[in-house]
N, C-alpha and C positions, 0 to 999 in steps of 0.2 A: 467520292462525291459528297458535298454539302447541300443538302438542300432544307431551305425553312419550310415548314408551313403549320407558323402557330402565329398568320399576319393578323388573325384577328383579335391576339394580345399586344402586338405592336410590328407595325411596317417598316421597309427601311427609306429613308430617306432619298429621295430622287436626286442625282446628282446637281439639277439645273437648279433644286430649292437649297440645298448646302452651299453652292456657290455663290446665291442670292443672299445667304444671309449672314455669310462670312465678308460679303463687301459690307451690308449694314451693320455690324459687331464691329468691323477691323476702321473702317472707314468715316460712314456716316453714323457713325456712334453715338449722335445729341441727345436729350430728351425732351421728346416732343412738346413741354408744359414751355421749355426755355423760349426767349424771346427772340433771340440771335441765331444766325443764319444756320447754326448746326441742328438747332430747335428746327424750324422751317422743315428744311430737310427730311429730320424724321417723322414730322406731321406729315408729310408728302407720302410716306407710307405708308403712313397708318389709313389713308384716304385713300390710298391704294387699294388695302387689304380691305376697306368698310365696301368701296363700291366694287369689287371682286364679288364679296359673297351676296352683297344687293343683289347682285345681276344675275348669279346661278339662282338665288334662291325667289328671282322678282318679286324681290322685295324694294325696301328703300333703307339707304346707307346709316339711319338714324335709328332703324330696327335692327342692327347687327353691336352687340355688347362682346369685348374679349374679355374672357379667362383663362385661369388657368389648365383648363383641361375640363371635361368630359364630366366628373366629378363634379367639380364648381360651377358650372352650367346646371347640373339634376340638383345640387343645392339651392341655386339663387333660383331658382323658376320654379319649385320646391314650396320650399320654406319663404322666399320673398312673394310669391303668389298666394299664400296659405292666412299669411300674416299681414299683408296688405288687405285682403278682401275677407277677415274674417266676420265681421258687421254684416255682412249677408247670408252667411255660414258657416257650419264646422264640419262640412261633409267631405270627403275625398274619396278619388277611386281610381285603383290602377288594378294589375293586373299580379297573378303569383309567379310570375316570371320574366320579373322586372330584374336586371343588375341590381349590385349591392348599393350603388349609387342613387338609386330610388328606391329600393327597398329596407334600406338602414334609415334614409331621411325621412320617409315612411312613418317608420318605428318611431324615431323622434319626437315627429310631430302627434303621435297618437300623444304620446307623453304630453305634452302643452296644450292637453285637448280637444283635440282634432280627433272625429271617428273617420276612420279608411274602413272602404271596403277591396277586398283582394278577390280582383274577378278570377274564376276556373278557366283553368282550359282545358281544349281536349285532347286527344293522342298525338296530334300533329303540333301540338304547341300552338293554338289560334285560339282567342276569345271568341264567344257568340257575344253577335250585337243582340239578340234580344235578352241577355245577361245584362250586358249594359244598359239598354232601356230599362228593365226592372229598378238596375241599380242608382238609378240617377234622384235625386227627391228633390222637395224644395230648399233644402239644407246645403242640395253641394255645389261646391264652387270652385273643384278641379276636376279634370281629369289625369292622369299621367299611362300612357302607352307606349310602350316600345316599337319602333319602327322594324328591326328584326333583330332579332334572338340571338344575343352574340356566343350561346352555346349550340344552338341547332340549328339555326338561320331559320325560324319559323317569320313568316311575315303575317304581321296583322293586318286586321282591314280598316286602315286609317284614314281614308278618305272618306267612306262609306263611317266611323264612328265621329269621324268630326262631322258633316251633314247632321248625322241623329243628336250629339251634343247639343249644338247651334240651335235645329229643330226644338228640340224642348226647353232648352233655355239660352237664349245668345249672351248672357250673361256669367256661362261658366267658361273660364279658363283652361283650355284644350294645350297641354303639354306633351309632346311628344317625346321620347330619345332616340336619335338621330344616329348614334355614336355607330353604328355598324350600319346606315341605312345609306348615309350620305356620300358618294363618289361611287354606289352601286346602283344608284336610283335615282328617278329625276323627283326634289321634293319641292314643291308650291306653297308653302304655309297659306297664302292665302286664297289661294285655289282649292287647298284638303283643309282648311277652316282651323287650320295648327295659329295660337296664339304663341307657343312658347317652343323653340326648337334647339335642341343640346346636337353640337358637335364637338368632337376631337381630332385636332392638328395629327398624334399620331398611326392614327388608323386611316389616314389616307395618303401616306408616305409623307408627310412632312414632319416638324418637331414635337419631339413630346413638351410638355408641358405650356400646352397653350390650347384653347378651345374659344367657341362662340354659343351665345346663347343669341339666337334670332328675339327679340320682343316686339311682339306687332304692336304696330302705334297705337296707343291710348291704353294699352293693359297697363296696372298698374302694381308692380313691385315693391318689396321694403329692401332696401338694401343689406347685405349681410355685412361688406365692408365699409367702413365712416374714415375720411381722410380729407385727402387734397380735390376730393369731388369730380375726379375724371369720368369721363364717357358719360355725359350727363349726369351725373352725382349717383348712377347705380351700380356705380363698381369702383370706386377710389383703389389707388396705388399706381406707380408709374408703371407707362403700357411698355409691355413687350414687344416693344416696337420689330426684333426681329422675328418672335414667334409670331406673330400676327402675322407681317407678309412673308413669311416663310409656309405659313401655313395657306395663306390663300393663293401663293403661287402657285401651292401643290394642287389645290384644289382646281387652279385654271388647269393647269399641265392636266388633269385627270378629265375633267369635265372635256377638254376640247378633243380628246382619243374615247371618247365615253363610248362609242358605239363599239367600236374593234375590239377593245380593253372589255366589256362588258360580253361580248360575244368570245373571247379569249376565256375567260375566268367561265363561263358556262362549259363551255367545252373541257376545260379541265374537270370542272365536277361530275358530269357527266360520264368521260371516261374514266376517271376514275372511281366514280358508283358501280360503272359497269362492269369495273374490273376486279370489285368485292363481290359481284354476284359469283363468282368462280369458289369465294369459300363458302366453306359448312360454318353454320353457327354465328354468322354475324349479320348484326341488326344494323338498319342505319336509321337511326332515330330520326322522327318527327317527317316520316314517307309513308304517302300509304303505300298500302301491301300492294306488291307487284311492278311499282314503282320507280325502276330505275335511273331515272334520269337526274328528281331534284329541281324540277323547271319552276315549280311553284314556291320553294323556299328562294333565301340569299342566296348570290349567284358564287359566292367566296366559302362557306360553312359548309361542313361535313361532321354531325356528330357518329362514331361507329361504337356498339357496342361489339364485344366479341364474348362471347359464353365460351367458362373454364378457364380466362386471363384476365386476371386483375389489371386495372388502368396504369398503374405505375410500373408493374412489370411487364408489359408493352411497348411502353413509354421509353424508359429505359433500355431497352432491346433496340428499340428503334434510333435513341440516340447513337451506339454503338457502329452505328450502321451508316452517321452522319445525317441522320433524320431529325428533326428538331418538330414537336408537336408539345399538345398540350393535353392535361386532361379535365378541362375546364374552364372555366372562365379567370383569367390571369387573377383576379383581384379576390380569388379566392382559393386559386390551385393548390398553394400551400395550407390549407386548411382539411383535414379528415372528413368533413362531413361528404356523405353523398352530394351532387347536384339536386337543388330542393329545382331548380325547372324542370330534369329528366322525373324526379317524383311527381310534381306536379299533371305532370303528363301519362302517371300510371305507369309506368316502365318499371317491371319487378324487379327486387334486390339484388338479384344476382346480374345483372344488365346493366344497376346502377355501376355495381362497382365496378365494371369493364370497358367504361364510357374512354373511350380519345377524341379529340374532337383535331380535324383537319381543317388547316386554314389559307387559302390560297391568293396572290396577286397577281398581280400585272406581268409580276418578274418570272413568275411560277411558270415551269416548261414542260411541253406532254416528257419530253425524257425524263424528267423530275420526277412526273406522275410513275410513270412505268417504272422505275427505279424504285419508288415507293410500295408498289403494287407488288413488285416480286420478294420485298424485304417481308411482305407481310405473308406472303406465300409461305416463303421458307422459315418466320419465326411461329408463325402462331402455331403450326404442328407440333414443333418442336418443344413449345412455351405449356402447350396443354399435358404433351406426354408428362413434360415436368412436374407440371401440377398436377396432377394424378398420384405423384409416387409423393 
C-alpha cells in the first residue's frame, strides 16, 4: 500500500483542476495582455480565478494579486508593505515561528533597517495577545502572523490579534500567512481585520507554482517586480493564466465539500492521535497534556515526537513500508538544523531530534490511518532496540 501523508509539503492535484487546465495550456493558450480573440479568452479566466477567490474570501476581485506561490505572496506583502509605508515607521512584528518565508524576509529587512520584533510562544505554539500589545509602538507599521503552523498546526488567534492591531493603531498593516490556513478554514480578511493575505495554489490540491496575495483596497505596496505593469502595476510579468484558474478552481472544488472534507480530515486526526496513545514514549507536539483528539489545532497536522528514534531513521522506516512523511517543514527538511518552532516551543533536544510530522487530505483514508498506525507499532520497538545497541 502507498499512502502519502506529508500534504502539507505538497497535495495532489484534483483530477477536475488537471483537466481544467490542460484545456487552458492545450487550447485556449492566448495571453491575456493580447488584443484578439485568444487574448479575450484568457482574460476570461483570469476573471474567473479573480472573482473565485473574491467570493470565498468576500472580498472584492481588485483585492486578489497572483503569484507565484506562497513565497512570493510573504515577499511582496513583506518587503512591498515595509518599504511603501516606511515614512511612518521602521517597526515590524511577527512571531518565532513564522516559515522561512517570513522569517528570512524578516532577516532581510532587518538589514535595510527595519527593527522586528519576534513574538514567543508557548508550549502549544500560540502567541499571547498581551505580548502583542506590549509589542506594538508608535514606530510599527506591520504586523505578520501565521494562520497555522505548517509544522504543528498550532493556530493563532487572528481575529482576536487583528481587533487589538486596528484598536491601537488602524493604520498598521495586518499580514497574515494563509498558506496552511486556507481550504481548512473559513477566512474573512475583512471581517478578522487581515489587510494582507498569502495563499498557495499547491497546498490545496491544485498547481504548484502559483499563489494569491489578497491586498485590501487602499493598502499601499511597493512593487518587487517592474515590467509590462500587469494586475494593476503591483506584480508585472505575464499571468499564469492556467495556474491562476487551476488554482481557484481547486479552491471552489474544496470550499463547496468544505463541511464533510473538514469533518473527514478531523476524524482522521483524531483517530489517528488516538491510535499513538497506545505507544510508550511518544509526544505529540503542541497538545496539551491529556489531550487526545487535536480539536484546537489544524484539522490536517500531526507533529510526533518519539523518544530513542531519530526523525530520519523513522522517516526512512516508514518509507520502506510505503509511507511517505516528512520531518519538517518541506522548505527546510533537507537542512540539519533542529526545527527552531519545536525550539521555540521549549520541546527538549532529544524530542527535537525525533520530530515527524503527519500530514493528511481529503484523499487520506481511516485504512490509510490504520495502516500507518500498525507500521508504527511494529518499527518503533524494533528502531529503539536498535538504537540501544
Amino acid at each position: 500500500m502507498e499512502v502519502y501523508l506529508d500534504n502539507s509539503a505538497t497535495t495532489r492535484v484534483l483530477p477536475q483542476v488537471a483537466e481544467f487546465m490542460t484545456k487552458i495550456m492545450c487550447e485556449d493558450y492566448g495571453n491575456p495582455s493580447s488584443l484578439h480573440i485568444k487574448g479575450v479568452q484568457a482574460e476570461q479566466y483570469l476573471r474567473y480565478a479573480r472573482e473565485t477567490f473574491a467570493r470565498i474570501l468576500k472580498g472584492k476581485e481588485k483585492e486578489i494579486i497572483f503569484t507565484s506561490g506562497g513565497t512570493e505572496s510573504d515577499n511582496m506583502a513583506l518587503i512591498g508593505g515595509a518599504f511603501a509605508n516606511r515614512r511612518q515607521g521602521n517597526h515590524l512584528i511577527t512571531t518565532q515561528i513564522e516559515h522561512p518565508a517570513v522569517m528570512q524576509t524578516m532577516r532581510y529587512l532587518e538589514t535595510q533597517g527595519f527593527r522586528v520584533t519576534y513574538l514567543p510562544v508557548d508550549r502549544l505554539g500560540r502567541i499571547s495577545l498581551d505580548d502583542l500589545q506590549r509589542a506594538v509602538s508608535q514606530e510599527t507599521i506591520l504586523v505578520s502572523v501565521m494562520y497555522a503552523n505548517n509544522e504543528i498546526g498550532s493556530l493563532q488567534p487572528v481575529q482576536e490579534a487583528g481587533a487589538l492591531i486596528k484598536r491601537m493603531n488602524p493604520g498598521i498593516l495586518f499580514h497574515v500567512d494563509g498558506v496552511q490556513g486556507f481550504g481548512k478554514a473559513k477566512i474573512y480578511p475583512q471581517k478578522m481585520g487581515i489587510d494582507l493575505l498569502s495563499i498557495s495554489g499547491h497546498k490545496i490540491h491544485g498547481p504548484k507554482g502559483v499563489g494569491v496575495l489578497y491586498v485590501r483596497e487602499g493598502v499601499k505596496l511597493q512593487p518587487l517586480l517592474h515590467g509590462g505593469g500587469q494586475q494593476m502595476n503591483l506584480r508585472s510579468g505575464t499571468d499564469n493564466v492556467p495556474g491562476a484558474a487551476g488554482m481557484a478552481k481547486a479552491a471552489e472544488l474544496l470550499y463547496a465539500h468544505y463541511d464533510e472534507d473538514l469533518e473527514q480530515l478531523r476524524n482522521c486526526k483524531e483517530h489517528f492521535i488516538k491510535g499513538l496513545e497506545q505507544l510508550d514514549g511518544v509526544t505529540v507536539n503542541g497538545l496539551p497534556a491529556g489531550d487526545w483528539t487535536g480539536a484546537e489545532t489544524a484539522p490536517h497536522i500531526v507533529s510526533v515526537s518519539v523518544a530513542g528514534v531519530r526523525s530520519e531513521v523513522l522517516l526512512h522506516a516508514l518509507e520502506e513500508q510505503g509511507i511517505y512523511v516528512s520531518a519538517g517543514s518541506a522548505c527546510s527538511a533537507r537542512k540539519p538544523q533542529p526545527s527552531a518552532t519545536l525550539r521555540a516551543m521549549g520541546v527538549e533536544n532529544a524530542l527535537l531530534e525525533s520530530a515527524i510530522r503527519f500530514s493528511f487530505s481529503v484523499y487520506t483514508t481511516m485504512e490509510e490511518i490504520d495502516y500507518t498506525l500498525q507500521a508504527l507499532y511494529d518499527k518503533i520497538p524494533m528502531l529503539r532496540r536498535y538504537t540501544r545497541r
